[in-house]
C-alpha positions as CSV (number, residue, x, y, z in Angstrom):
1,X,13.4,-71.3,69.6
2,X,12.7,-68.5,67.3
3,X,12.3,-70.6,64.1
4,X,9.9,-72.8,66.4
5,X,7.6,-69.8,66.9
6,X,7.6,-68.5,62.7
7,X,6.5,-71.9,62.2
8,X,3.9,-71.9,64.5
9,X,2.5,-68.2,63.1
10,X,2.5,-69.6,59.8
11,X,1.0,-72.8,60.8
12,X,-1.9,-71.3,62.2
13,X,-2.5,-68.5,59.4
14,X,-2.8,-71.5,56.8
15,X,-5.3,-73.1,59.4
16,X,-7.3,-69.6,59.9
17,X,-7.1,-69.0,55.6
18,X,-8.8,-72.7,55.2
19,X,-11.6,-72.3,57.9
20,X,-12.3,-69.0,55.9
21,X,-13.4,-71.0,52.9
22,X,-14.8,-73.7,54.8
23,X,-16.9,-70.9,55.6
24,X,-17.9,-69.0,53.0
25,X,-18.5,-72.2,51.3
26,X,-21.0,-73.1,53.8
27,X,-23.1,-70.0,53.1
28,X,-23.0,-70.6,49.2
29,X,-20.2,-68.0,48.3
30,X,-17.2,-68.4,46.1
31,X,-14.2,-66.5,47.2
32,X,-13.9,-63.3,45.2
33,X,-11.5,-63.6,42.0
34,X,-8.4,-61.8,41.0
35,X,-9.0,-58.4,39.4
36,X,-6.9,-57.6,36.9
37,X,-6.2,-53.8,35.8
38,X,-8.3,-53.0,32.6
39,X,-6.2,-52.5,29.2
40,X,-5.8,-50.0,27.4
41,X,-8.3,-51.8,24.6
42,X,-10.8,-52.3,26.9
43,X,-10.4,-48.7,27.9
44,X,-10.4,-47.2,24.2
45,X,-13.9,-49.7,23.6
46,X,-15.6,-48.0,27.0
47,X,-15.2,-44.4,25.8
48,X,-18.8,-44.1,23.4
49,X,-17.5,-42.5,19.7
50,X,-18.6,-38.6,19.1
51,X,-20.1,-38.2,15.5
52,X,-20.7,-35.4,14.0
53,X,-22.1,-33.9,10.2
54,X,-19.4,-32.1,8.8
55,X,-20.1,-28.7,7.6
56,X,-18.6,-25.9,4.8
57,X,-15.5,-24.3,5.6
58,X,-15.6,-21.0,7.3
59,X,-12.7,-20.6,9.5
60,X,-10.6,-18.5,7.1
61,X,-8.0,-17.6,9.6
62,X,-6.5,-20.5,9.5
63,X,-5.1,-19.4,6.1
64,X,-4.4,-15.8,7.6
65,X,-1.1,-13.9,7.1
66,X,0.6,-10.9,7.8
67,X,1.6,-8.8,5.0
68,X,2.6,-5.3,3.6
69,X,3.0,-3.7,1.0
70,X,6.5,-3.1,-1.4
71,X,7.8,-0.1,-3.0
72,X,7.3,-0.5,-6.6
73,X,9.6,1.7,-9.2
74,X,9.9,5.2,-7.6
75,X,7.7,4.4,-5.0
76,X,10.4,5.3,-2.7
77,X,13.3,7.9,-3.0
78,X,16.4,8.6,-0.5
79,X,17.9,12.1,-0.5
80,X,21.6,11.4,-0.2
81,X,25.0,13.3,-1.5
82,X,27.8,11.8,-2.9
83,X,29.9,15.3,-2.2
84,X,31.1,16.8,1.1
85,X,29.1,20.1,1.8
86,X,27.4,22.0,4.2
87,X,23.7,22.7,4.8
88,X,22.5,26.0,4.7
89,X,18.9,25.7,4.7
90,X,16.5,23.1,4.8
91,X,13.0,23.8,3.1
92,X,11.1,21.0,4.1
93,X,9.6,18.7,6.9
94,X,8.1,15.1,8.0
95,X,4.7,15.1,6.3
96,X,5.0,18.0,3.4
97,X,3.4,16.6,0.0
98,X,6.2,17.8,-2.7
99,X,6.2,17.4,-6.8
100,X,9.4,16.2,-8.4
101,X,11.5,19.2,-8.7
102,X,11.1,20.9,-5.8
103,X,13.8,22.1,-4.0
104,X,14.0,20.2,-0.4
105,X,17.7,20.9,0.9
106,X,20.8,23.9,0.4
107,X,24.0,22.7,0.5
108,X,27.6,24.8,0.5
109,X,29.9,22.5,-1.8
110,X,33.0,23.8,-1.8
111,X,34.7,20.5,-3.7
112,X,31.1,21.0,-6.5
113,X,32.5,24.6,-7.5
114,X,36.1,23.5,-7.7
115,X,34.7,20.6,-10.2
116,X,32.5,22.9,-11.7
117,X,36.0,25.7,-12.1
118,X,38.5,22.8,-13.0
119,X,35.7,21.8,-16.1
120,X,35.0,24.7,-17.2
121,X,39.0,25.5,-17.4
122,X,39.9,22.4,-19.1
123,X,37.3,22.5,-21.8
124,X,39.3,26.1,-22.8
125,X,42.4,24.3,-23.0
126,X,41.5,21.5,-25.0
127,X,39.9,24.0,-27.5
128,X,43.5,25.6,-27.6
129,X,45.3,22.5,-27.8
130,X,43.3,21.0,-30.4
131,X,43.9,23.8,-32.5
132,X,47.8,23.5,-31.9
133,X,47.3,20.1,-32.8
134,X,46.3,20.8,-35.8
135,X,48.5,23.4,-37.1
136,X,51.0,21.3,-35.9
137,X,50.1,17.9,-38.2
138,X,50.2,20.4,-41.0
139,X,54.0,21.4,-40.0
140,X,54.9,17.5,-39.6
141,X,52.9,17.0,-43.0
142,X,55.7,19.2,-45.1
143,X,58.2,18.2,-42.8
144,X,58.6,20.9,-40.8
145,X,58.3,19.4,-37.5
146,X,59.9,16.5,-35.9
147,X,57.4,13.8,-35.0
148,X,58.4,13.7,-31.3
149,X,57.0,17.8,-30.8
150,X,53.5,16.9,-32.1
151,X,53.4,14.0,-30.0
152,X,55.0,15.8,-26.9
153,X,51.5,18.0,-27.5
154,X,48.9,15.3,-27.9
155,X,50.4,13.9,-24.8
156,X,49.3,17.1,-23.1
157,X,46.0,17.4,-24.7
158,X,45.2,14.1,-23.9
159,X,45.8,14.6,-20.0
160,X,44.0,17.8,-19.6
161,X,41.0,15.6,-21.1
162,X,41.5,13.4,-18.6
163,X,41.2,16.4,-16.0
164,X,37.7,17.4,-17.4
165,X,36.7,14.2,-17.6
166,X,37.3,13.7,-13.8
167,X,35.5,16.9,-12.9
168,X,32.5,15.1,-15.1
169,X,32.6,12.5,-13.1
170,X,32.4,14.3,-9.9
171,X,29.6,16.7,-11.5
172,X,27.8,13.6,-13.2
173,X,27.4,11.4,-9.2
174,X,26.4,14.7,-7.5
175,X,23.3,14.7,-10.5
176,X,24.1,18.7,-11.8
177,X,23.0,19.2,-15.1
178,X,24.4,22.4,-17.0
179,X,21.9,24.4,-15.4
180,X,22.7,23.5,-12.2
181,X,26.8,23.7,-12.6
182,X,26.0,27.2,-13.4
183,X,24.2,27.8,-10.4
184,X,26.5,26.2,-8.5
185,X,29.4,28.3,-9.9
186,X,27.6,31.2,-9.7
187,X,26.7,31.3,-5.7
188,X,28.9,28.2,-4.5
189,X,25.0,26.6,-3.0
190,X,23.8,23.3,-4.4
191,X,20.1,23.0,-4.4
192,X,18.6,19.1,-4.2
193,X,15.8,18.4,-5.5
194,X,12.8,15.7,-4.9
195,X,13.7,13.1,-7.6
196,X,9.5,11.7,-7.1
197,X,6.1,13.0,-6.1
198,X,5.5,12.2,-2.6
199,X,5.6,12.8,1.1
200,X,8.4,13.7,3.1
201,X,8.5,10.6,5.5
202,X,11.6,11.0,7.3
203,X,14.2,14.2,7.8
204,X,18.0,13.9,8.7
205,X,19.3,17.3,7.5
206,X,19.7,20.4,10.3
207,X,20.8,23.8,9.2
208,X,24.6,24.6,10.0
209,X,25.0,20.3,10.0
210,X,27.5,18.6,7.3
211,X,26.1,16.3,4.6
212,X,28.7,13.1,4.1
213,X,29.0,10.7,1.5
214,X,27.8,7.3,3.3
215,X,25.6,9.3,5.8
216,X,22.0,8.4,6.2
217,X,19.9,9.8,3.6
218,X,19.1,13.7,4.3
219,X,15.4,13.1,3.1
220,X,13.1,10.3,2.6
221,X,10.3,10.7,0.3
222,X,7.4,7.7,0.0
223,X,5.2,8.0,-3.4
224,X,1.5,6.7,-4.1
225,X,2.5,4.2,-7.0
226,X,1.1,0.9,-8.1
227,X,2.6,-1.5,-5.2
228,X,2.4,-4.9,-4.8
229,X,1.5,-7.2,-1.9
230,X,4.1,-9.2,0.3
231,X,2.8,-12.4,2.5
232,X,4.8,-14.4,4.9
233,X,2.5,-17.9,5.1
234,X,3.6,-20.9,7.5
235,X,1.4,-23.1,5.1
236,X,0.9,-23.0,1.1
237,X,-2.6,-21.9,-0.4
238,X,-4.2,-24.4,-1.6
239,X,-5.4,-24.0,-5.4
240,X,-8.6,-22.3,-5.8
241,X,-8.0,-20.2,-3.1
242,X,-9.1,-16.0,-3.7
243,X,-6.9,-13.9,-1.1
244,X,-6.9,-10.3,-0.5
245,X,-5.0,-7.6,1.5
246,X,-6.5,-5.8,4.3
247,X,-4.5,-3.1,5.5
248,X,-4.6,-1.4,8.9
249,X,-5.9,1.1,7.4
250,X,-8.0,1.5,4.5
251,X,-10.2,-0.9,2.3
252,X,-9.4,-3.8,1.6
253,X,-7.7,-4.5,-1.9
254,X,-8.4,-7.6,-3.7
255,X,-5.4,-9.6,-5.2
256,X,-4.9,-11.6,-8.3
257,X,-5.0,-15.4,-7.3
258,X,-1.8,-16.7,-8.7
259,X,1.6,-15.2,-6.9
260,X,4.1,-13.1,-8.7
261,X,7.0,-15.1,-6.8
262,X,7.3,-17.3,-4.4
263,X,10.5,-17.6,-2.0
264,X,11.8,-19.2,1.5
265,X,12.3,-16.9,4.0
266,X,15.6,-17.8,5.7
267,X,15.1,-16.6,8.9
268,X,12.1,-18.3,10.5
269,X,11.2,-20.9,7.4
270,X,8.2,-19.4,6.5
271,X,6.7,-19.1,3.0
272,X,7.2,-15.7,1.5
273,X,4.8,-14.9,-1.7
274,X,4.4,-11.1,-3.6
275,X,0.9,-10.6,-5.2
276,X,-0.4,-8.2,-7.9
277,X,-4.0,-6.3,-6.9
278,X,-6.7,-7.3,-9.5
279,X,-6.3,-3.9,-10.7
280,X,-3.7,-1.2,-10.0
281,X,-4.1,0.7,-7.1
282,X,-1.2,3.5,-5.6
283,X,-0.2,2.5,-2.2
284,X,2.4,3.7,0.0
285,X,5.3,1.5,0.7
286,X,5.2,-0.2,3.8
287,X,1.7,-0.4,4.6
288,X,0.9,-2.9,6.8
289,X,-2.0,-5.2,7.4
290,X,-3.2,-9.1,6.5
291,X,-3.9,-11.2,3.4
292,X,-7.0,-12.9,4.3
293,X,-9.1,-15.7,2.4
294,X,-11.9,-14.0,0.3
295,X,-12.9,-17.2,-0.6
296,X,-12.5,-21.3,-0.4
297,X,-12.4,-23.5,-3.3
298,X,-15.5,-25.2,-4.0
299,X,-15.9,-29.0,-2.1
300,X,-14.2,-27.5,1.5
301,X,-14.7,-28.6,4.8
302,X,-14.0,-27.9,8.4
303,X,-13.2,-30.8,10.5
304,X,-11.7,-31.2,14.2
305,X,-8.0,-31.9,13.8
306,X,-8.5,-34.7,15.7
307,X,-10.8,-36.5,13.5
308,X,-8.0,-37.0,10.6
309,X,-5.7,-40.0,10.8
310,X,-2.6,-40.6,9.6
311,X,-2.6,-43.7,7.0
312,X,-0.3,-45.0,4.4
313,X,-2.6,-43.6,1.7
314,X,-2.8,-40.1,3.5
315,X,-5.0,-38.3,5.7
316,X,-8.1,-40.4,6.4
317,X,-11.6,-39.6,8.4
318,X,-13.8,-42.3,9.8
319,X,-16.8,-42.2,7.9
320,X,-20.3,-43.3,9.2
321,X,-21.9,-45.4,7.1
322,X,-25.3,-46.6,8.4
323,X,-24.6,-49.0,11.8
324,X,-20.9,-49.1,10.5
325,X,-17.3,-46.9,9.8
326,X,-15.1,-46.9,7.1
327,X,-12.4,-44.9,6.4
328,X,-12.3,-42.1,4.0
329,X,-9.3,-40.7,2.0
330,X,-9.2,-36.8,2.1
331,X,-6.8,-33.9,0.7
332,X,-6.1,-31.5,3.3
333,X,-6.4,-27.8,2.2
334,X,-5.3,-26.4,5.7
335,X,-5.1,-26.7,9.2
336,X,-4.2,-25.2,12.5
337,X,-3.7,-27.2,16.1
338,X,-7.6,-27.8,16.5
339,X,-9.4,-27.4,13.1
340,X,-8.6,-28.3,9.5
341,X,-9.7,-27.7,6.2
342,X,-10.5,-30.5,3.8
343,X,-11.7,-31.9,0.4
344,X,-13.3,-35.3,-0.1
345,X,-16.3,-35.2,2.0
346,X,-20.2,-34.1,1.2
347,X,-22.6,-31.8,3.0
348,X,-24.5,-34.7,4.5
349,X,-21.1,-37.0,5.5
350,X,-21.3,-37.9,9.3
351,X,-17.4,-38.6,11.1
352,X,-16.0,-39.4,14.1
353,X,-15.1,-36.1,15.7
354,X,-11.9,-38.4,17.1
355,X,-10.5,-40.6,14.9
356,X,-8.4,-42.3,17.7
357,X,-11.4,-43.1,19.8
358,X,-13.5,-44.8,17.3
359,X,-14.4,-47.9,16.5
360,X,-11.8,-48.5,13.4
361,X,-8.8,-47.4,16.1
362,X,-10.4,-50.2,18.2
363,X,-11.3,-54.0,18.9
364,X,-14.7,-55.1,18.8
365,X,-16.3,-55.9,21.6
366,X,-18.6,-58.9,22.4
367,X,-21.8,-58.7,20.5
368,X,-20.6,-55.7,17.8
């Protein structure tokens, strides 16, 4: 019974579909055709292409880096002590200008006056003993002395050299001169002095506190010398490129085009490049600021970064050439997410501000 009554429904929807034609034929209309959803061609041909005349470079911050300066030789000096002592007085703070000599930092060195004692008493023992020594060879010489005494003696002469030699040593690492043994004997306090011209940029040492070998540095001086410029770039400057450094504070210094060195920064991948200033200039180490593009090479040009494809032959524009396009080869100089900067084109060159919407990246359509 069921089945009886399907057929039936569909029966009589095939009937009702027919008279509908019947109809609309009747009053001179076709039935409406299929539509189909448009393609992604016929899309891409709908969208009108955006020209535009390209123009000279000016965005110079897409080349834009940070950068700082580097200490050059004695730009930078760390007060430090290789002896065991304690600090009587401290003559300086952050911020004092001193000259190289001045005394910064006092120390009580016990282990300095013992080195200073134990030289001083082995350089009047070798005198002694080379004088035994001698009389000595001269007894051995007529056979007055066996050979084993004189070399019993040399034995001793040459270990109490080795005992001044140590105290040398200890005298030479701690930096005393004669001058400053003497002082150093004489009241048991060690003076330091600033190695450099400078400022006093950072201060560890406090009166009554003990000064360690392997401690951080007691004082930190920073000079004015000739410094040189370090850049971290995420892209290479292209050739013909003037840069210079702009600090935070300060004018800005102009740099000499080529780089010293270049390098890879392992820790983020970037390009790391050390400049020379056109002329020498004294700078304080660690000054920060940017290197900046004084100037493009000749023949540059700004351009959307959409408006460059991708080709086997390189980076291409679409040119406009009268009612048609063509594609046009072009070295790219630079380029950030929405602008890059190019060689190739002329003043009066018109492009497709979208390479992917124009008519090369497309089918004609009827009647093109």
């Amino acid at each position: 019974m069921r089945h009886l009554e399907r057929l039936a429904k569909t029966q009589t929807a095939r009937v009702g579909a027919a008279l509908l034609v019947v109809a609309l034929t009747g009053c001179g209309q076709a039935p409406p055709p299929a539509v189909a959803p448009p393609s992604e061609a016929n899309a891409a041909s709908s969208v009108e292409t955006r020209w535009l005349t390209v123009t000279p470079a000016t965005d110079q911050a897409i080349l834009e880096a940070t950068a700082w300066t580097v200490a050059a030789p004695g730009g930078v000096a760390l007060l430090t002590t290789t002896i065991r002592g304690r600090i009587e007085r401290v003559l300086v703070r952050p911020g004092d200008r001193v000259h190289e000599g001045d005394a910064l930092v006092v120390l009580r060195a016990p282990e300095l006056v013992s080195a200073v004692a134990a030289r001083a008493s082995a350089q009047k023992r070798i005198t002694a003993y080379e004088k035994h020594v001698k009389e000595l060879a001269s007894l051995r010489k007529d056979g007055l002395l066996r050979s084993a005494e004189l070399f019993q003696v040399e034995a001793q002469l040459a270990d109490i050299q080795a005992e001044k030699s140590a105290a040398e040593a200890i005298l030479r690492g701690a930096g005393l001169d004669d001058r400053a043994a003497t002082e150093v004997q004489t009241t048991g306090l060690w003076t330091l002095h600033a190695p450099i011209d400078g400022v006093v940029r950072a201060l560890t040492a406090e009166m009554g506190g003990l000064a360690e070998p392997g401690a951080p540095p007691l004082v930190q001086l920073v000079g004015d010398r000739a410094a040189r410029v370090e850049a971290h770039l995420h892209q290479a400057l292209p050739a013909g490129v003037r840069v210079r450094f702009e600090p935070t504070q300060g004018p800005a210094i102009d740099l000499q085009d080529a780089a010293t060195a270049t390098a890879i920064d392992p820790q983020d991948g970037s390009l790391v490049r050390w400049f020379e200033p056109t002329s020498p200039v004294d700078l304080p180490t660690n000054l920060r600021g940017r290197l900046v593009v004084a100037a493009l090479p000749d023949g540059a040009f700004q351009v959307p970064a959409r408006a460059l494809m991708q080709r086997p032959d390189g980076a291409s524009v679409v040119l406009k050439q009268g009612n048609s396009a063509v594609f046009r080869h072009v070295e790219v100089l630079a380029g950030s997410g929405t602008s890059a900067i190019v060689r190739g084109l002329q003043k009066a060159d018109v492009i497709a501000a979208e390479a992917d919407r124009s008519p090369l990246a497309r089918p004609p359509e009827a009647g093109e």
